[in-house]
C-alpha positions as CSV (number, residue, x, y, z in Angstrom):
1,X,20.3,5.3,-17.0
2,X,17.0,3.6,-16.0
3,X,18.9,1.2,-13.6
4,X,21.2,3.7,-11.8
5,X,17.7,6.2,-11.3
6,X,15.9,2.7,-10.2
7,X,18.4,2.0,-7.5
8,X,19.3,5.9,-6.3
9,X,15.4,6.0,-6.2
10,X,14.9,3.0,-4.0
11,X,15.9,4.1,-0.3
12,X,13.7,7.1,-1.4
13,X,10.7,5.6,-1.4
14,X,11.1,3.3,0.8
15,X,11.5,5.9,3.4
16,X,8.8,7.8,1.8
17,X,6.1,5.3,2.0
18,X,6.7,4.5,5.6
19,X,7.1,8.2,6.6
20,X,3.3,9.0,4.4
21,X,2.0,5.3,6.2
22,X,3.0,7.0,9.4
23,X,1.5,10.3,8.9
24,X,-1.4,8.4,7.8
25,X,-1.9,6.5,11.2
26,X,-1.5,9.9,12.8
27,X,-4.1,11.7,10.9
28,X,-6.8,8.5,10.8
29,X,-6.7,8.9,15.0
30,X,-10.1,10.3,14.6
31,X,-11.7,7.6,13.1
32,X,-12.7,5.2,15.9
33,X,-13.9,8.9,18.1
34,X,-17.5,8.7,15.5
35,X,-18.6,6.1,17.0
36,X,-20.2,6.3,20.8
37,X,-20.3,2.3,21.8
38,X,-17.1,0.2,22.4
39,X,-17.6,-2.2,20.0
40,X,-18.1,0.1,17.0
41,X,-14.9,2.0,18.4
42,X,-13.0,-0.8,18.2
43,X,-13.8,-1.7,15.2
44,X,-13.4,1.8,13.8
45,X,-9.3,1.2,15.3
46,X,-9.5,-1.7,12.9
47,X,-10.8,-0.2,10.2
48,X,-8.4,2.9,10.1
49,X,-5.5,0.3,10.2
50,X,-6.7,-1.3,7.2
51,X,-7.1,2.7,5.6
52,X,-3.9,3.7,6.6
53,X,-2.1,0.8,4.6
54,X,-4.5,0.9,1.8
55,X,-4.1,4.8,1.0
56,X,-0.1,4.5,1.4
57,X,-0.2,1.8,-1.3
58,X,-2.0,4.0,-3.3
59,X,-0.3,7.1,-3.4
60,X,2.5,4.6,-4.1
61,X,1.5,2.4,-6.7
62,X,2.2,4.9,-9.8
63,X,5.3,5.7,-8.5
64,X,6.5,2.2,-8.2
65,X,4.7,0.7,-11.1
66,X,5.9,3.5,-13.9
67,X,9.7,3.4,-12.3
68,X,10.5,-0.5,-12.2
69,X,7.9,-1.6,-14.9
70,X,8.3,-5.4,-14.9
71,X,9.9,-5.7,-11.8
72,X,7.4,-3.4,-10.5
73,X,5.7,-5.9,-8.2
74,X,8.9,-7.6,-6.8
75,X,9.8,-4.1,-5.8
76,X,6.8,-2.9,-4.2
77,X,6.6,-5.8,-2.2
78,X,10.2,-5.6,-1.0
79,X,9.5,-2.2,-0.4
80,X,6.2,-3.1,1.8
81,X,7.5,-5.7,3.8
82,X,11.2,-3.5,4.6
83,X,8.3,-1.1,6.0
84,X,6.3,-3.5,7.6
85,X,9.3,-4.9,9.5
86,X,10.5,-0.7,10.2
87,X,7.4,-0.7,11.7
88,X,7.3,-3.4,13.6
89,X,10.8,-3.2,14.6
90,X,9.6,0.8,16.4
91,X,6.8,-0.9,18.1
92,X,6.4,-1.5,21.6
93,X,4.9,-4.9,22.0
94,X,5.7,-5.7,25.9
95,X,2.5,-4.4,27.9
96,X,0.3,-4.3,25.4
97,X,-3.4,-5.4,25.0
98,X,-4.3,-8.4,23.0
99,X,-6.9,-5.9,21.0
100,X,-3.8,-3.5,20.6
101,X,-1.5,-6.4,19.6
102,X,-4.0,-7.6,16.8
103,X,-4.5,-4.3,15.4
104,X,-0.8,-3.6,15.0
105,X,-0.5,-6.7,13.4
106,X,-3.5,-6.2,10.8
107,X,-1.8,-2.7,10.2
108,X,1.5,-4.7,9.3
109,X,-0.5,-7.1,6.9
110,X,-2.4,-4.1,5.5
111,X,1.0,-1.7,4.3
112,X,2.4,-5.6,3.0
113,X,-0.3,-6.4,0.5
114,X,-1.2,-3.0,-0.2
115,X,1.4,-1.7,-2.3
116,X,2.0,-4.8,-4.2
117,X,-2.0,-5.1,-5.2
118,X,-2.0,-2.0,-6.4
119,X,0.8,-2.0,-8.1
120,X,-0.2,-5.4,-9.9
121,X,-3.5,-4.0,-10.5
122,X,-2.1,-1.1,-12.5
123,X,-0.5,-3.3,-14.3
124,X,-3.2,-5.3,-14.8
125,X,-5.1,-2.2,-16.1
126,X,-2.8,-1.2,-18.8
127,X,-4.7,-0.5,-22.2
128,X,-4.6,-3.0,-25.0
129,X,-3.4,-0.7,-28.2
130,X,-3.7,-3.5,-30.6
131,X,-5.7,-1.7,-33.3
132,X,-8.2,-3.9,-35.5
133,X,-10.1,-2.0,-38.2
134,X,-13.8,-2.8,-38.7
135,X,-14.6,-5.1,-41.6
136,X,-16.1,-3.8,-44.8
137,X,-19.8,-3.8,-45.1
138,X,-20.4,-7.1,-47.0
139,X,-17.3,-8.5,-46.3
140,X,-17.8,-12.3,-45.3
């Protein structure tokens, strides 16, 4: 039963995390206006690409991580790289700035590594249950 709700479940969050990345780069377009100088907006552009991938793996992460379990981080980071390359694949790359170029590709590195680090790092944080009683007073 697991396996057959681990593969309906697949497409849908796949298309999920790439529709909530993409709503995410929408809502993050007001980032770079805080800032007055170029430079500082520019690197505001930056910094909302990195956000944008980081706060989809998030959202993602429990999902992913409580439904595949030990494959969890294979999965998330098949799931991050079929979005990455949906992405990349809608992208318009012919006439467009270096800057523009550089940023797009940072926000495709960001939505690959984000999902699979957190997923791993969920993993990671898992609690140790292992019970050990204290030892008598004046035990050796």
């Amino acid at each position: 039963m697991r396996l057959a709700l681990q593969i309906v479940l697949y497409l849908p969050l796949f298309l999920a995390f790439w529709y909530v990345h993409a709503e995410l780069a929408v809502w993050i377009r007001w980032l770079p206006d805080l800032f007055t100088t170029r430079i500082l907006d520019l690197a505001g552009i930056l910094v909302g690409t990195v956000i944008c991938g980081s706060l989809a793996g998030a959202i993602f992460a429990i999902p992913v991580a409580a439904l595949y379990r030990s494959m969890a981080v294979p999965v998330a980071l098949s799931i991050s790289v079929l979005a990455a390359f949906f992405d990349l694949y809608n992208a318009e790359f012919a006439g467009r700035l270096p800057f523009t170029l550089m940023a797009m590709t940072l926000d495709a590195v960001s939505l690959v590594l984000a999902l699979p680090l957190f997923v791993l790092l969920i993993n990671r944080l898992r609690p140790n249950n292992s019970f050990k009683p204290r030892p008598l007073r004046g035990s050796a």
